[in-house]
Each structure stands twice: as C-alpha cells, then as structure tokens.
C-alpha positions in Angstrom: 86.9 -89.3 -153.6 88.3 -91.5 -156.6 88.0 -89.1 -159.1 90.5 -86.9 -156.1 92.8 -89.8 -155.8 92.9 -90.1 -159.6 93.9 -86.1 -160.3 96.4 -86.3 -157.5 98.3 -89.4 -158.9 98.3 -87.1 -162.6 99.6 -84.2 -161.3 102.4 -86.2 -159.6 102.9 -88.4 -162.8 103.2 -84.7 -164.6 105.7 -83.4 -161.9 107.9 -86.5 -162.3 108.1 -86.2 -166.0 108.1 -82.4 -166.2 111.7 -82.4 -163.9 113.4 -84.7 -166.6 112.5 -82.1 -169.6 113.9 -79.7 -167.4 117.0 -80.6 -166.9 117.2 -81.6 -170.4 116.3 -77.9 -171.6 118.3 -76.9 -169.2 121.6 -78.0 -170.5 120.4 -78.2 -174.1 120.3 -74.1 -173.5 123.2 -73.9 -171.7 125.4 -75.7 -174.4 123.8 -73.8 -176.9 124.4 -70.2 -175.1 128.0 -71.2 -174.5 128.3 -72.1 -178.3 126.7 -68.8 -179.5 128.9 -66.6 -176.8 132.2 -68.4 -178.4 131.2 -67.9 -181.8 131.2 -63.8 -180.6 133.9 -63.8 -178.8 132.7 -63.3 -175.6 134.8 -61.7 -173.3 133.2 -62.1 -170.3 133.9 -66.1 -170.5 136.7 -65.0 -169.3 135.4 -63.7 -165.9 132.2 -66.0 -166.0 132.3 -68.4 -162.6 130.4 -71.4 -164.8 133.2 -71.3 -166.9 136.8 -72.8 -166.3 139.5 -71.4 -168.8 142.8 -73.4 -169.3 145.5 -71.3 -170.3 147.9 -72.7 -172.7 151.4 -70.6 -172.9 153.3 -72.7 -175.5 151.6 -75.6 -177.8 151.9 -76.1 -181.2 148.8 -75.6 -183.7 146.1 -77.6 -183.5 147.1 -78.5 -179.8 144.2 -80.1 -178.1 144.2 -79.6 -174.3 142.9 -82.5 -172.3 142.4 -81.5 -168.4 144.2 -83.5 -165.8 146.1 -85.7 -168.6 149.8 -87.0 -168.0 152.2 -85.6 -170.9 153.9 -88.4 -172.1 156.9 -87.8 -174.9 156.5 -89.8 -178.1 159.5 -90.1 -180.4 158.8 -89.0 -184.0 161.6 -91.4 -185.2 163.6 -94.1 -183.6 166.4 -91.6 -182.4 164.3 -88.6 -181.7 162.4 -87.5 -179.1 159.7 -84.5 -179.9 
C-alpha cells in the first residue's frame, strides 16, 4: 500500500514539473519559429492570427514603433520643433 502511495506522489511530483518545461519549450519554440519565418520573409505573417502587424505609413529610418505610446514632439533646438 506504501510503496502505491509513494509511486502516486512521483507521478504527480513529475506532472507538476513536466507542465513548467512545457510551457517553457513552448515559447522558447515559438520565439524561435517567429525569428526563423522573419529572417525568410514570411508572407504569411501577414495573414497569421498569432501575429499582430502594425503598419507604419510615414516614419523616418530607424523608427522604432512602440504600441499604445503617446507621441510627444521634442524640439531639436530651442526654436524648433521636429
């Protein structure tokens, strides 16, 4: 009966840690697939439902876009307003 009680309690122990390194995988993988499909070019990231795609019309180079941020003007010089 012990040596019942004792396998039980394992194959829980090995459930709880065995959901963890999962998930882990999981987005390890799916960070690393996203990665590879961007380095090809992937067009279907553009029709993918796991991915959002922010389209920017006008920005200068080297533009990053931030999601949800508040555009604030900064003056390049004391009289000038970029």
């Amino acid at each position: 009966m012990k040596s019942l009680i004792t396998a039980f309690l394992w194959f829980i122990a090995l459930v709880c840690l065995s959901l963890p390194a999962w998930l882990l995988y999981n987005s390890w993988n799916k960070g690393r697939l996203l990665n590879e499909r961007l380095e090809n070019c992937d067009d279907t990231l553009l029709t993918d439902s796991g991915v959002k795609v922010a389209q920017v019309i006008s920005a200068p180079l080297g533009t990053t876009v931030t999601e949800n941020a508040t555009l604030v003007a900064v003056p390049n010089s004391l009289d000038q307003i970029i």
